[in-house]
N, C-alpha and C positions, 0 to 999 in steps of 0.2 A: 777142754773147755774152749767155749769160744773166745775169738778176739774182738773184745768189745772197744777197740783203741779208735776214739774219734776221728773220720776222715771226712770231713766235709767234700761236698762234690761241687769242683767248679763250677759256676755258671756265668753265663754273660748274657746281661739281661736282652743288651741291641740287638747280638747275633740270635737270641730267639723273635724278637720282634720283626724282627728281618724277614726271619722263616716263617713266622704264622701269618704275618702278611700277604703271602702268599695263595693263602687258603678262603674261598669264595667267603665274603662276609664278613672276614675277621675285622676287615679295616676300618668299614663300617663300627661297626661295633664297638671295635678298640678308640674310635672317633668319639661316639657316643659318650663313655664314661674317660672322657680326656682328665677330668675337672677331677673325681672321684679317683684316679689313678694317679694324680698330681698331690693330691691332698694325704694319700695312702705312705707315696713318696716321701714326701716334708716329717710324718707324723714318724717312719722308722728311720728316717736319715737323723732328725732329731734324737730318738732315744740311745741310737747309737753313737753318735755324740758325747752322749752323755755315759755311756759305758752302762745301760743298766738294762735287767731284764724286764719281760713282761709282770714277769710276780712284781719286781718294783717299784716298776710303776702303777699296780694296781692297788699294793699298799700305799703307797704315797696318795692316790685319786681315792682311797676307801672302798674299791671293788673287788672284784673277781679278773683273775688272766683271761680266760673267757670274754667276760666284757671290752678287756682291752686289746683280748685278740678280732673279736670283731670291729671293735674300732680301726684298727690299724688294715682289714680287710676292707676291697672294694666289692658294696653288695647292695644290699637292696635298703639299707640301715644308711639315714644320714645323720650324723652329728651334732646336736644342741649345741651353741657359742658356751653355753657353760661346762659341757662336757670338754669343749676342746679349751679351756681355760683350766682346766683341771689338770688334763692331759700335757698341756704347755708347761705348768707350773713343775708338774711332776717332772719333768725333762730339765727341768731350767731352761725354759723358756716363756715365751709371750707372744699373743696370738696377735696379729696385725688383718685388719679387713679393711678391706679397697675395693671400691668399684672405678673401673678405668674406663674410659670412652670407649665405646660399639665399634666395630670393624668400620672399615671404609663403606661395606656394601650398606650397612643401617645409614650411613650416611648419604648415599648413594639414593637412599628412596624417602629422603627430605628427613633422614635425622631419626627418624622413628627406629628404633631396635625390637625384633620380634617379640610378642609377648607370649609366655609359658601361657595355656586355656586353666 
């Protein structure tokens, strides 16, 4: 019979960053969803935190692991403030929204910050 004994496989997330970097595009790219990669971050740094699985917090939120595997994914799905208050809750936590002042450059061209079309 096989050996089914759990080995997780190291990983380091920088020294991959490091290396995809590398490759025509990626940086762009990885620039682009900075925001969605940050949020992905918070959302499993929280539940493991809290020591609980995907099932648990999907009974605790009233869903599917599915739905809170896509949550926890960076994709083409953004998040409702009430989703990630459900999501908070189930973790023990609480969602904090801030808007902070525009870069130097929005400042730069009299204060105006780009606007999304």
């Amino acid at each position: 019979m096989a050996d089914l004994t759990y080995r997780p496989v190291p990983h380091d997330h920088d020294e991959f960053i490091q290396k995809a970097l590398k490759r025509k595009g990626f940086g762009e790219a990885y620039a682009a969803l900075a925001d969605e990669y940050a949020l992905a971050r918070e959302l499993l740094a929280a539940r493991s935190r809290a020591g609980l699985t995907q099932e648990e917090v999907a009974e605790s939120m009233g869903t599917t692991k599915s739905a809170v595997s896509r949550l926890e994914a960076v994709g083409r799905h953004s998040p409702s403030v009430t989703t990630l208050k459900k999501y908070a809750r189930a973790v023990g936590c609480e969602v904090e929204i801030r808007l902070v002042p525009a870069s130097r450059n929005a400042k730069a061209s009299g204060g105006r910050a780009k606007r999304d079309p």
